[in-house]
C-alpha positions as CSV (number, residue, x, y, z in Angstrom):
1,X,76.3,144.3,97.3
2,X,76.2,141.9,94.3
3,X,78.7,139.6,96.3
4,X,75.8,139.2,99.0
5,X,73.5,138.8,96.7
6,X,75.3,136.1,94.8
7,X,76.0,134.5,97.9
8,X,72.7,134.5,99.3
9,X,71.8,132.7,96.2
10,X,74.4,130.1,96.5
11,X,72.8,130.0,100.2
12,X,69.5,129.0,99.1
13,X,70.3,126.9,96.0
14,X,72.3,124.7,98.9
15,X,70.0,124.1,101.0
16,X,67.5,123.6,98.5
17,X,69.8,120.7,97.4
18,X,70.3,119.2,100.7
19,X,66.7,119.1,101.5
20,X,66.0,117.2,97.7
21,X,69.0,115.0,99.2
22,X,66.8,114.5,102.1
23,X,63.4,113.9,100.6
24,X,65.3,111.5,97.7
25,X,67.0,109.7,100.4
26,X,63.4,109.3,102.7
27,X,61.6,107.9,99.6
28,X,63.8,105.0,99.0
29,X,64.0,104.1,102.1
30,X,60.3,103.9,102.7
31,X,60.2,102.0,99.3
32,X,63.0,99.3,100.6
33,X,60.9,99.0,104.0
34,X,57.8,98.6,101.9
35,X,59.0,96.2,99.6
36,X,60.3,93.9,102.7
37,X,56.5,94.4,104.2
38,X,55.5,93.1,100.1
39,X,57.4,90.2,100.4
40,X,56.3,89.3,104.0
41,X,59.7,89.6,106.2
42,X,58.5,89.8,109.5
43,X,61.5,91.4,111.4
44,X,60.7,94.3,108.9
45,X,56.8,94.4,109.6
46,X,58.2,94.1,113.6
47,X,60.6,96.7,113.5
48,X,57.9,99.8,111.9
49,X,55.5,98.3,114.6
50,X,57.4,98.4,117.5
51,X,59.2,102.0,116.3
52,X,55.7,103.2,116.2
53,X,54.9,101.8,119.4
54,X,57.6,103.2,120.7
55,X,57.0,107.0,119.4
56,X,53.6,106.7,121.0
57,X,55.4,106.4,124.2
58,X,56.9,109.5,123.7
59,X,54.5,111.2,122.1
60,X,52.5,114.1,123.5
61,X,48.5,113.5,124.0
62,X,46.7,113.9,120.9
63,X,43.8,117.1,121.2
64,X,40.4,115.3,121.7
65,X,42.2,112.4,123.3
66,X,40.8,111.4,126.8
67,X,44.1,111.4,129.6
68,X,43.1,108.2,130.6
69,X,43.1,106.6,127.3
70,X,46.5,108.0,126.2
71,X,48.1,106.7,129.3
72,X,46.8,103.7,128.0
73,X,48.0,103.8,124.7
74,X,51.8,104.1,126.3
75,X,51.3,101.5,128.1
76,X,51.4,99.2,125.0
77,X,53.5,96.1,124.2
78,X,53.4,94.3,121.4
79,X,53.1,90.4,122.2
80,X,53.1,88.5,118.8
81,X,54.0,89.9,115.3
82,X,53.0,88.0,111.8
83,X,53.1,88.7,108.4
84,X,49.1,90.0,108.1
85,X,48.6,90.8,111.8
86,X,49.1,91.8,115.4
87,X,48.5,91.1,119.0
88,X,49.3,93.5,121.8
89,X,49.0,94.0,125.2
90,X,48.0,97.5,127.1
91,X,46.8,98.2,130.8
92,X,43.4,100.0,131.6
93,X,42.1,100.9,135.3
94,X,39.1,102.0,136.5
95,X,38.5,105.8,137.0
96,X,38.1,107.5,140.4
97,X,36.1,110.6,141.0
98,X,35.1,112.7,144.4
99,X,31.2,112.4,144.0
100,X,29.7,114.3,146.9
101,X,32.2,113.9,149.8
102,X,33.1,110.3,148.6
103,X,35.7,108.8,146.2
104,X,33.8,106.8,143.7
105,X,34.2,104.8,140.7
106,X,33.1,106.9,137.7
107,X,34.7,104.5,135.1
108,X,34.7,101.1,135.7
109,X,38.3,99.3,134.2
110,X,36.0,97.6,131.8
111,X,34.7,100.6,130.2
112,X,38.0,101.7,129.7
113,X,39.2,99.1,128.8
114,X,36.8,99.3,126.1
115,X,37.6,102.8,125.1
116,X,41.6,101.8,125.5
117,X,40.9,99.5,123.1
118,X,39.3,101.1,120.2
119,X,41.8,103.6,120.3
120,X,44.8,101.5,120.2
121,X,43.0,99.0,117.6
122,X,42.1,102.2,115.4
123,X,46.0,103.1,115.6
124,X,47.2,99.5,115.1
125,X,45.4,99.6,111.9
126,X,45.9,102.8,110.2
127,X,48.3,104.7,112.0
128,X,51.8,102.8,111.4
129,X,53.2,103.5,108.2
130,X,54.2,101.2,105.0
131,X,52.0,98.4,107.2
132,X,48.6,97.4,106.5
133,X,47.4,94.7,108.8
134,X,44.4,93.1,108.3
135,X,43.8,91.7,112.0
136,X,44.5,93.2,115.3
137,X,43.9,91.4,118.7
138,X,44.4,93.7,122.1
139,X,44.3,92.0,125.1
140,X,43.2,94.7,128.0
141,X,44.7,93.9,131.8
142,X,43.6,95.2,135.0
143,X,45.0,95.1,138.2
144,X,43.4,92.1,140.8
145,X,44.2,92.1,144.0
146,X,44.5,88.4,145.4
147,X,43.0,87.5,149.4
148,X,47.1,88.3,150.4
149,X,46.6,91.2,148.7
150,X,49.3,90.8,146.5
151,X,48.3,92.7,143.1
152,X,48.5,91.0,139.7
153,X,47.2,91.9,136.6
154,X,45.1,89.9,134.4
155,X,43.0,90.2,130.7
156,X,39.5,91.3,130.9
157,X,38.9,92.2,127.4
158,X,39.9,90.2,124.0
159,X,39.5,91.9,121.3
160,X,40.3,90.6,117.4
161,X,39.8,93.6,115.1
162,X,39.4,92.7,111.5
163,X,40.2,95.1,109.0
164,X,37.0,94.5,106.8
165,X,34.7,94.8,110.1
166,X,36.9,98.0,111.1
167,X,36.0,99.9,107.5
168,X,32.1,99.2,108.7
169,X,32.4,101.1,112.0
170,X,31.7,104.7,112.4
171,X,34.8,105.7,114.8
172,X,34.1,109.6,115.0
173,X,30.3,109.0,116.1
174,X,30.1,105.8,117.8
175,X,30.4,104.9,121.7
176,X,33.9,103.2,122.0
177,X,31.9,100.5,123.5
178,X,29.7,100.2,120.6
179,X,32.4,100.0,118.4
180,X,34.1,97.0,120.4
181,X,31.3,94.9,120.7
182,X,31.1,95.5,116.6
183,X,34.9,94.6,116.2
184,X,34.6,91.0,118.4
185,X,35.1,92.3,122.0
186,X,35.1,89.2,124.4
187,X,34.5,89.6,128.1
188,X,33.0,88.1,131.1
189,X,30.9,89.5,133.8
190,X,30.2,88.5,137.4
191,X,26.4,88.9,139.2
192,X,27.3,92.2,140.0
193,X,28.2,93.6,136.7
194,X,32.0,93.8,137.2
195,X,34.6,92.0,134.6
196,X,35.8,88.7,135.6
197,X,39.7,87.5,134.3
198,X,39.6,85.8,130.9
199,X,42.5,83.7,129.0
200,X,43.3,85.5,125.6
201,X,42.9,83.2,122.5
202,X,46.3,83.1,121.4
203,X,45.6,81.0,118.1
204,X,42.6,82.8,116.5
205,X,44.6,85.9,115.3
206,X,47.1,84.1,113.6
207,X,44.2,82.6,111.5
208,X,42.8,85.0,108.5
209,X,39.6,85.1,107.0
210,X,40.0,82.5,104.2
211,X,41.3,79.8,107.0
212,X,45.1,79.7,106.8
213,X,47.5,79.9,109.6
214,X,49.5,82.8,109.0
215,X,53.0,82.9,110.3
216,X,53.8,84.8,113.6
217,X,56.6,85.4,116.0
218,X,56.8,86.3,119.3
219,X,57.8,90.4,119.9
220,X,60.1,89.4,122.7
221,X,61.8,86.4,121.7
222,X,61.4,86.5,117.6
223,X,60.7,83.0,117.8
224,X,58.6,81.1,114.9
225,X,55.2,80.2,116.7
């Protein structure tokens, strides 16, 4: 009986010892990738971005998350990567509902393109660890359909989130198309209403809010730009 029980100790004191192993071993490594993040290397700040990206693919939908906006969220790319900043890519589509006896639109690919947006911008900015960006442009495509009727997708909403205009919006109360027209949302709208393509500034988020040119690199190519 006190064999067991002296073993059983031994047990506990082991694993108690692998998991301060384990916690030891976690802490330096988030202080190495936050030292690189410190010192500006942009292959670190691009690899916690993209692995977070990545785990949002894979991730199950948050509670109080709409479908449609999670979908969203995994469709995410990451298009440019600096030292102080992102841009990325995501698809939104309109939403379809039977109203009566008819299929109609209940959501137009704007609107959630607007929602899609907040969300991922909200993310981009506080969710990925040992980062701390203080810009964040999303570029929202939709699906056009050409007079062949060969589909293409192309941006309707440009959106460059700063950080210091992100701490002034109220993200739990406010419509999500409230809060994009608050963080910079750029769009264009035909006679009828419905969102017209747009070409993404590719310049302005590399700029911060003092005037310099911040250096950036392209997510697919790690080029300089």
């Amino acid at each position: 009986m006190e064999w067991g029980l002296a073993w059983g100790l031994l047990a506990v004191v082991l694993i108690a010892l692998v998991i301060a192993y384990a916690v030891i071993q976690e802490t330096r490594a988030q202080r190495h990738w936050r030292a690189l993040v410190k010192a500006g290397d942009i292959d670190a700040i691009r690899t916690i971005v993209e692995s977070e990206v990545n785990r949002w693919r894979t991730e199950r939908m948050p509670r109080g998350v709409l479908p449609s906006v999670w979908h969203g969220v995994q469709t995410a790319e990451l298009i440019e990567v600096g030292t102080d900043y992102v841009r990325a890519g995501c698809s939104a589509e309109g939403q379809y509902a039977v109203v009566g006896h008819r299929r109609e639109e209940v959501s137009s690919a704007l609107r959630e393109a607007m929602k899609l947006t907040v969300k991922l911008a909200d993310m981009l900015l506080y969710d990925i660890p040992n980062v701390e960006l203080e810009r964040v442009q999303v570029d929202a495509y939709t699906t056009f359909r050409g007079r062949s009727g060969a589909a293409n997708q192309r941006c309707i909403l440009s959106t460059l989130a700063q950080r210091s205009a992100a701490g002034e919006v109220d993200w739990e109360n406010d419509p999500p198309e409230v809060i994009a027209e608050r963080l910079g949302a750029r769009y264009l709208l035909d006679n009828h209403g419905a969102a017209l393509p747009i070409e993404p500034d590719e310049e302005a988020v590399r700029v911060s809010m003092n005037g310099s040119r911040a250096d950036g690199r392209s997510a697919d190519l790690g080029v300089g730009l």
